[in-house]
C-alpha positions as a printed NumPy array, in Angstrom:
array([[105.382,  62.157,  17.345],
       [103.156,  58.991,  17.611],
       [102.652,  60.248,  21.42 ],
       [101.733,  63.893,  20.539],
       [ 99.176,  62.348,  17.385],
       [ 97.831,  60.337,  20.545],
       [ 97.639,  63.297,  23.068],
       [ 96.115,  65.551,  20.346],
       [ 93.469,  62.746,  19.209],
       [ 92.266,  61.914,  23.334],
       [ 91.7  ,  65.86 ,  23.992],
       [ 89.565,  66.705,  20.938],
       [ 87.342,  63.235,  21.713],
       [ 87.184,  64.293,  25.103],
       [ 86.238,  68.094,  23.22 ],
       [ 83.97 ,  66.873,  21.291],
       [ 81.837,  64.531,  23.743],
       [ 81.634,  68.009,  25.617],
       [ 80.749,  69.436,  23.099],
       [ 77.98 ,  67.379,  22.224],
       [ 76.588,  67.731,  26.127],
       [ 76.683,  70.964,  25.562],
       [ 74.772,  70.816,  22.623],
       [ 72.203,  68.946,  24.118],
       [ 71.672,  71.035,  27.57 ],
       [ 69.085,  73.433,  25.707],
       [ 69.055,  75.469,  28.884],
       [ 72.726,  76.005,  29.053],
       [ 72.682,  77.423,  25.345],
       [ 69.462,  79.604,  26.151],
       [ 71.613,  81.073,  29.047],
       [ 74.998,  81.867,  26.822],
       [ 72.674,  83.515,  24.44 ],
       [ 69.852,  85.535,  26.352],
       [ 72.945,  86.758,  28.279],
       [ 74.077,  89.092,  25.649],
       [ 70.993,  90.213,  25.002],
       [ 70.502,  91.216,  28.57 ],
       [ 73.522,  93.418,  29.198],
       [ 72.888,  94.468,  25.113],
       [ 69.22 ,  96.077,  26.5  ],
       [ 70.53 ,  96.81 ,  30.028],
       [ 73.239,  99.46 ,  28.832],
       [ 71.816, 100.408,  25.49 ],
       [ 68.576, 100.996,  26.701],
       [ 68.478, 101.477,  30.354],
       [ 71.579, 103.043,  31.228],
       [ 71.56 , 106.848,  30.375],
       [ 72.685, 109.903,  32.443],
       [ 69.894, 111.926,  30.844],
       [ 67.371, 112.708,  33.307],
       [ 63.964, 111.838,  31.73 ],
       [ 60.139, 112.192,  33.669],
       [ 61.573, 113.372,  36.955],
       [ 58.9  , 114.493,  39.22 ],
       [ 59.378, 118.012,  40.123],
       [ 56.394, 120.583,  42.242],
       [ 56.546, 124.121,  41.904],
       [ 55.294, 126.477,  44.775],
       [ 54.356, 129.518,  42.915],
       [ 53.934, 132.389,  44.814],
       [ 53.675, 135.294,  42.41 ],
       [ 50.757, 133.09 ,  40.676],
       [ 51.372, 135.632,  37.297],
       [ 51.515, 135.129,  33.17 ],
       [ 55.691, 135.282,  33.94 ],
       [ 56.148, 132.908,  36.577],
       [ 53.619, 129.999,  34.537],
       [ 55.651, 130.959,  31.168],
       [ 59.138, 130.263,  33.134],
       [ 57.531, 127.187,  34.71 ],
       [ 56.483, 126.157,  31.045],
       [ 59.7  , 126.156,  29.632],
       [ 61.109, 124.5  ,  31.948],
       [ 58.575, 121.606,  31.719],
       [ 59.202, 122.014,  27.926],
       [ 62.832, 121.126,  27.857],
       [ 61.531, 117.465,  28.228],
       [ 63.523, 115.933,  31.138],
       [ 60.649, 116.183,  33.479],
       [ 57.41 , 114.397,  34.41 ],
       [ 54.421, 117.006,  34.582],
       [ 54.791, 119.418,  37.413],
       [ 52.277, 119.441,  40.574],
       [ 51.742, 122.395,  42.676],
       [ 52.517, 122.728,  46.196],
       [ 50.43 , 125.025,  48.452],
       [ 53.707, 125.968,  50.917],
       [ 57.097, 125.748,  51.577],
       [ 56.795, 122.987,  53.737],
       [ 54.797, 121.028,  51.727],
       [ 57.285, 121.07 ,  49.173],
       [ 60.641, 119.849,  51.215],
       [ 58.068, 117.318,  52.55 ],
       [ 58.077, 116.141,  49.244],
       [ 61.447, 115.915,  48.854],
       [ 61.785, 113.989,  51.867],
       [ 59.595, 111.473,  51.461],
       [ 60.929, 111.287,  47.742],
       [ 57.834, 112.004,  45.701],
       [ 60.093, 114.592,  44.264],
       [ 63.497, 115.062,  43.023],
       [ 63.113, 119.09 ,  42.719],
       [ 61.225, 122.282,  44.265],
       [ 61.087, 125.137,  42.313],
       [ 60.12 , 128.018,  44.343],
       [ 59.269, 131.449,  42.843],
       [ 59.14 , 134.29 ,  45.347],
       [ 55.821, 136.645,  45.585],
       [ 57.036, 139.232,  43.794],
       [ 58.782, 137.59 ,  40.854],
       [ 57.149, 139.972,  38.734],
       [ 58.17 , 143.082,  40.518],
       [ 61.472, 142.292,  40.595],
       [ 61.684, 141.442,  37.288],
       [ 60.308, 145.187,  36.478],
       [ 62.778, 146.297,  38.82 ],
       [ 65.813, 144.781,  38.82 ],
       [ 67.612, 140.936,  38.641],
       [ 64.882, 138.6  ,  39.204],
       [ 65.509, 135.296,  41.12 ],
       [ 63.678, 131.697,  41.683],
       [ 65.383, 129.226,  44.062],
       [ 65.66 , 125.647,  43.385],
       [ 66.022, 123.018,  46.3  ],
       [ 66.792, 119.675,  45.101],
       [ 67.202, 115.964,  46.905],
       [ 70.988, 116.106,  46.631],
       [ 71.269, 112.072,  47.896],
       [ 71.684, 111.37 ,  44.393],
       [ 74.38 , 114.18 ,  43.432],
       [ 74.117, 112.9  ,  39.819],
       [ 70.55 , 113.677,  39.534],
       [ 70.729, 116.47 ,  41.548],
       [ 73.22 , 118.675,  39.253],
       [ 71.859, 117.059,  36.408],
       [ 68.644, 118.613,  37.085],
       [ 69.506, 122.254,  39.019],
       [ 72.015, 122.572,  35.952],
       [ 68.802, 121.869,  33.222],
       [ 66.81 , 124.792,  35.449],
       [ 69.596, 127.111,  35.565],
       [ 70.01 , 126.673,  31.433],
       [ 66.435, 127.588,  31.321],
       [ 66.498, 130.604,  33.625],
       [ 70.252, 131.712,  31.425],
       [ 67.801, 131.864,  28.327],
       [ 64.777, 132.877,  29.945],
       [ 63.231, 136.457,  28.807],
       [ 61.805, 138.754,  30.911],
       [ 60.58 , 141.09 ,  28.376],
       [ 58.637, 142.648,  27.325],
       [ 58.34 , 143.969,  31.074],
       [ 62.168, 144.321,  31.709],
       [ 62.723, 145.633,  27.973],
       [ 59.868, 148.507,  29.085],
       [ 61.5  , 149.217,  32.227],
       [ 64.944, 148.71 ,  31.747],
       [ 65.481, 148.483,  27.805],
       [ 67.521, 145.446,  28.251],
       [ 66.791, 141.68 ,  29.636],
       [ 69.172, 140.7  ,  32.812],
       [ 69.783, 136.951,  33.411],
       [ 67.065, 134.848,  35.726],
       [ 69.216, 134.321,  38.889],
       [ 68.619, 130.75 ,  40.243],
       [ 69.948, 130.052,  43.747],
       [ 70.03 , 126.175,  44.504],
       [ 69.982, 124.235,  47.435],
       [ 71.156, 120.483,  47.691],
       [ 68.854, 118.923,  50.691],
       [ 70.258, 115.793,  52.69 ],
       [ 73.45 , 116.3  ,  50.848],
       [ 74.491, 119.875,  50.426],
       [ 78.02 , 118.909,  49.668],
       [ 76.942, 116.501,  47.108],
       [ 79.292, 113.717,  48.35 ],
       [ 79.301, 110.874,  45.832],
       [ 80.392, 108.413,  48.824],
       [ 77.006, 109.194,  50.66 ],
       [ 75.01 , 107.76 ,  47.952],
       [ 76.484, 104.747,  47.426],
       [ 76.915, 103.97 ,  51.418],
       [ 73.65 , 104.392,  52.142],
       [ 72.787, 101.226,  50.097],
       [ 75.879,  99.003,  50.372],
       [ 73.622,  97.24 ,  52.599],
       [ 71.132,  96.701,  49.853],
       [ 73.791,  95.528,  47.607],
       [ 75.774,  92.814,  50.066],
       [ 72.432,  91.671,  50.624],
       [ 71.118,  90.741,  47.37 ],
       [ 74.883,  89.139,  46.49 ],
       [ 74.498,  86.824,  49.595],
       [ 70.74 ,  86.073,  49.537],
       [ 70.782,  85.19 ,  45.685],
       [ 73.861,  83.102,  45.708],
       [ 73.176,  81.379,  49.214],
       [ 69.757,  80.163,  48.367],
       [ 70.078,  79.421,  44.843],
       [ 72.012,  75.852,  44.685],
       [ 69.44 ,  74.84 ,  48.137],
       [ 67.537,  72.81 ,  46.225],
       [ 69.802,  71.979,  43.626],
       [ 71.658,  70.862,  46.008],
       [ 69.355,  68.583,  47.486],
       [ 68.286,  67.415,  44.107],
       [ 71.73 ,  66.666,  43.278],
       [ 72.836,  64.46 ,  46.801],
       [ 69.941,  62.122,  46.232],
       [ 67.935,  63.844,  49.295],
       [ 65.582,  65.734,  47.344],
       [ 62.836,  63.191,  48.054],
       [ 63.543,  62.508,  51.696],
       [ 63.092,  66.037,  52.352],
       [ 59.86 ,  66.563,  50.93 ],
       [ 58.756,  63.202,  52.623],
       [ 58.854,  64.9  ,  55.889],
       [ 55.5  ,  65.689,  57.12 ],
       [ 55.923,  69.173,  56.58 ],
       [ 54.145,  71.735,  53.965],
       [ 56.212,  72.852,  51.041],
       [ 55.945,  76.731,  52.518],
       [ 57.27 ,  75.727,  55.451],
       [ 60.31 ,  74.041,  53.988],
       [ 60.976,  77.25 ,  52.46 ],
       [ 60.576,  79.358,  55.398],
       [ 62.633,  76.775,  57.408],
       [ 65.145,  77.383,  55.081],
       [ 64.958,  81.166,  54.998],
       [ 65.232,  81.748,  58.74 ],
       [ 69.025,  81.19 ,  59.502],
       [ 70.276,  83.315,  56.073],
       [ 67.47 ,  85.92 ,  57.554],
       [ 69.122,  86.318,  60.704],
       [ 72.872,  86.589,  58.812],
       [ 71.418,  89.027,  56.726],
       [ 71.154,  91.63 ,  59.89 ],
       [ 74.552,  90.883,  60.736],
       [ 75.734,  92.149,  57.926],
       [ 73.52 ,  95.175,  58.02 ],
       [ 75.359,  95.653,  61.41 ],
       [ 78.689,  96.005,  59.722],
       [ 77.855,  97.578,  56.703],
       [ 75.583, 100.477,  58.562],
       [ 78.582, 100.706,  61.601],
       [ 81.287, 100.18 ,  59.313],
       [ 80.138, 103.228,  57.089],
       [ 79.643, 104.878,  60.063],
       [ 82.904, 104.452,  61.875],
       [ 85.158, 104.787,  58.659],
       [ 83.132, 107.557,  56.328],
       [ 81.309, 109.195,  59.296],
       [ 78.245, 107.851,  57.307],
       [ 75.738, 107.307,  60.159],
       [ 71.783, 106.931,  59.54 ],
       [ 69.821, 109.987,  60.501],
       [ 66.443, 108.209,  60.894],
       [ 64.785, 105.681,  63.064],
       [ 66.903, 102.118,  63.289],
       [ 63.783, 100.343,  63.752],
       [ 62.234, 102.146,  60.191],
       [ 65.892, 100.447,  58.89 ],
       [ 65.083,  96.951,  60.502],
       [ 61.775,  96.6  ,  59.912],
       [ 61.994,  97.179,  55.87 ],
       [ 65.054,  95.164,  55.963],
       [ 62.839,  91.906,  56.956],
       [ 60.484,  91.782,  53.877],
       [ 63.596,  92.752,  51.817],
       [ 65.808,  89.905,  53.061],
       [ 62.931,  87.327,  52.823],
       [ 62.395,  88.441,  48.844],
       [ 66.011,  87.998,  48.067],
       [ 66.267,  85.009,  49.44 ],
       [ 63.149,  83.225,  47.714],
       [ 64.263,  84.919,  44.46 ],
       [ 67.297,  82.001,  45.196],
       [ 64.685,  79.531,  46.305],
       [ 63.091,  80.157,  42.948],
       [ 65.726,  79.984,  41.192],
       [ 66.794,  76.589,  42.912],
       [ 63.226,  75.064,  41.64 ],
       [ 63.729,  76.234,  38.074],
       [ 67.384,  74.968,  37.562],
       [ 68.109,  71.161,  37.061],
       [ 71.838,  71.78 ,  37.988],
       [ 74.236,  73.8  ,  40.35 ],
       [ 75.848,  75.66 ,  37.231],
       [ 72.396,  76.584,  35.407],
       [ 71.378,  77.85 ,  39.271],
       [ 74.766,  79.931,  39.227],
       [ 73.778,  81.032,  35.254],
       [ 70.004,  82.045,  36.229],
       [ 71.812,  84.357,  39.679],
       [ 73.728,  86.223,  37.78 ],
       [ 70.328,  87.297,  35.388],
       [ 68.617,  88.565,  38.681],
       [ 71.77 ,  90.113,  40.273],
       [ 73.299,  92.199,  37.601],
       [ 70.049,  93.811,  36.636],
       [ 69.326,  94.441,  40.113],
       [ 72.44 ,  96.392,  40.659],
       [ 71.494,  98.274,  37.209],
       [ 68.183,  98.682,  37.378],
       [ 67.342,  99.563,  40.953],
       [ 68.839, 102.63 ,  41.561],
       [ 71.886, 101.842,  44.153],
       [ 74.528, 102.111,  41.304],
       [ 72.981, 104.467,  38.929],
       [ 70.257, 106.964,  39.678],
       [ 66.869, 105.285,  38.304],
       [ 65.283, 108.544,  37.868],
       [ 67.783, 108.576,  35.037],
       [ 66.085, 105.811,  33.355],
       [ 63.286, 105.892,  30.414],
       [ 60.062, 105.275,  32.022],
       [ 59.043, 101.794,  30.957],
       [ 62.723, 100.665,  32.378],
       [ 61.966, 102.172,  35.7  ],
       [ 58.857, 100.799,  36.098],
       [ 60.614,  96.715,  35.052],
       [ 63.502,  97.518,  38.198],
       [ 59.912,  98.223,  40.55 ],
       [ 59.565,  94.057,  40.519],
       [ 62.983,  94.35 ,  42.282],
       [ 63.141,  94.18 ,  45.095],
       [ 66.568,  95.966,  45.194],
       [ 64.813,  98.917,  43.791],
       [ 62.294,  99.196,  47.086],
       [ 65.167,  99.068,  49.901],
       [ 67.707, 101.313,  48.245],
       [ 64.91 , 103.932,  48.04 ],
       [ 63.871, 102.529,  52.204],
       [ 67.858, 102.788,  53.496],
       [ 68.428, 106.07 ,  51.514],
       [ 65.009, 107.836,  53.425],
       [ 66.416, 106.681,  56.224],
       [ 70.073, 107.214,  56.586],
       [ 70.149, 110.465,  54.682],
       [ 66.984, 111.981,  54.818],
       [ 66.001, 110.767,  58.525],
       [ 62.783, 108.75 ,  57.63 ],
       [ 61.069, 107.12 ,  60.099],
       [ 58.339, 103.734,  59.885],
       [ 56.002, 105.734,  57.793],
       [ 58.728, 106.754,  55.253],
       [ 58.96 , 103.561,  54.453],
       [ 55.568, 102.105,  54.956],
       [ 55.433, 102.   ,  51.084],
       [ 58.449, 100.119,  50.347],
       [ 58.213,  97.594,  53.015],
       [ 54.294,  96.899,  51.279],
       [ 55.812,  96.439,  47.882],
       [ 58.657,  94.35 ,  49.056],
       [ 55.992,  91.976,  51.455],
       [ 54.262,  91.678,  47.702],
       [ 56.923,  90.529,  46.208],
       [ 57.708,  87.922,  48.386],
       [ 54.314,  86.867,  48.299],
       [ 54.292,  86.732,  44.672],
       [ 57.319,  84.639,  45.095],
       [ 55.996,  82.227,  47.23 ],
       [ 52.905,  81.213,  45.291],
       [ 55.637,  80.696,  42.118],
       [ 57.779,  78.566,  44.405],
       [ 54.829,  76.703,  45.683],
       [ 53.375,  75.947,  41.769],
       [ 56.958,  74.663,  41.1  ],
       [ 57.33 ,  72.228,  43.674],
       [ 53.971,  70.723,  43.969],
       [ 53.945,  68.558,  41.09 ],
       [ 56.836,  66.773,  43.052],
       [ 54.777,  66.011,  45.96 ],
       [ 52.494,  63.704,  43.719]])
């Protein structure tokens, strides 16, 4: 027994001295506790699978008091953003393609006609790459049009209402194939997991092997330690955008329908903000575990808040504008315009400019952070 009294005393002094660091490692207790809170806010507040301000045109033919009252109640139901008008046809699936909308409600010239004379009909073409939105949102029109009344011209002519027929059309994904959506950004998401964790313990690492000083004494600029450092994970990071896009390809017959080089070239600025994400990171943590902690705060709400995982047009409106400083959030929306809707460089013109600002915007942090260990 005098043994076991002796085992039981060493382990709870050897507890208690760890728990005493632990005490005293303010960041470490920040972490266990702001961690919570995180994934408290991320799926009480921003994960929802009610559609809320999606952007929606309407191409109005008939231009009469019927077809503004249906368009009114549907903009009334309060799961879309205000509607914009659309002078054509092909101004409308332009929109969709270029994903400045998630919807095109069309309503034929003689909406009001027909509804004198028989079963009137709109048609509704959504962007079926995210199938979730997509049925989400045909499914709120159709509710609309199921309630919608046509009198008191189909009463006059007809002495009863018949049902608003709605005929739908899923673009870039008629089938609405779940697996399409989430292969066209398994690139985005292998990326982030490997440029975060890779980068993040760099200069930790450094810090922590007693080298931390040699390397700055080089005669080299702080930026272009960084970039030195960025180059070789840069160049793994299109090797596994070879396998992901030709192993999607080759297994799920999910190939990209759009230029390669549009899928390269907003790749670069995408791999180069991931990875100083980790180099920030490295700067801000003192030790290889508090670099691991502070990864796992810019990972997880990537994958929530960006859109590859859950459809961010889902999202209230304040949350969706927080996962636009990802930069998860920018190539999801660049791969998907490319491998399902056939984008080419101007498609995604706007997320490779919001991804290069982002990694400038990184840069200048990483630079403030490490200066003051030049001195």
């Amino acid at each position: 027994m005098s043994a076991l009294r002796r085992s039981i005393a060493t382990i709870l002094a050897v507890a208690w001295k760890e728990a005493a660091i632990m005490r005293h490692d303010k960041a470490f207790m920040g972490m266990v506790v702001a961690q919570p809170v995180m994934m408290l806010f991320l799926f009480g507040a921003a994960v929802t699978m009610v559609p809320k301000d999606v952007p929606w045109v309407v191409y109005d033919r008939d231009q009469s008091a019927l077809s503004r009252r249906f368009v009114e109640e549907v903009q009334s139901t309060g799961y879309f953003a205000p509607w914009q008008r659309v002078d054509s046809y092909e101004e409308g699936r332009a929109r969709l393609a270029r994903g400045k909308a998630v919807a095109l409600l069309v309503i034929p010239e003689d909406f009001r006609r027909d509804a004198l004379r028989g079963r009137p009909a709109v048609q509704v073409l959504t962007d079926g790459t995210d199938p979730l939105t997509a049925a989400r949102v045909t499914g709120y029109v159709s509710q609309v049009a199921r309630q919608f009344e046509t009198a008191p011209v189909a009463r006059a002519a007809r002495g009863a209402d018949g049902p608003l027929e709605v005929r739908q059309e899923f673009r870039f994904n008629p089938t609405l194939d779940d697996h399409r959506f989430y292969l066209a950004a398994l690139a985005g998401m292998l990326l982030t997991n490997l440029c975060l964790s890779v980068t993040s313990l760099g200069l930790v690492g450094e810090r922590e092997g007693g080298t931390y000083e040699q390397m700055l004494a080089q005669p080299t600029s702080p930026l272009e330690l960084v970039l030195g450092k960025l180059v070789p994970y840069a160049v793994v990071s299109y090797v596994v955008l070879c396998i992901a896009t030709i192993g999607a390809g080759l297994l799920f017959g999910v190939w990209p329908t759009g230029s390669l080089f549009a899928l390269a070239a907003v790749t670069l600025p995408f791999v180069l903000a991931s990875l100083s994400i980790g180099v920030f990171v490295s700067t801000v943590a003192r030790t290889s575990a508090q670099a691991v902690f502070l990864t796992v705060f810019f990972i997880l709400p990537s994958m929530v808040l960006s859109g590859v995982m859950l459809p961010y047009q889902l999202m209230p409106l304040a949350v969706r504008y927080a996962g636009g400083l990802l930069p998860l959030r920018w190539y999801q929306i660049g791969l998907r315009r490319v491998i399902l809707r056939g984008g080419g460089i101007e498609d995604v013109l706007g997320p490779m400019l919001a991804l290069t600002a982002i990694f400038a915007g990184l840069l200048l942090l990483i630079r403030l952070r490490i200066r003051p260990r030049l001195d």
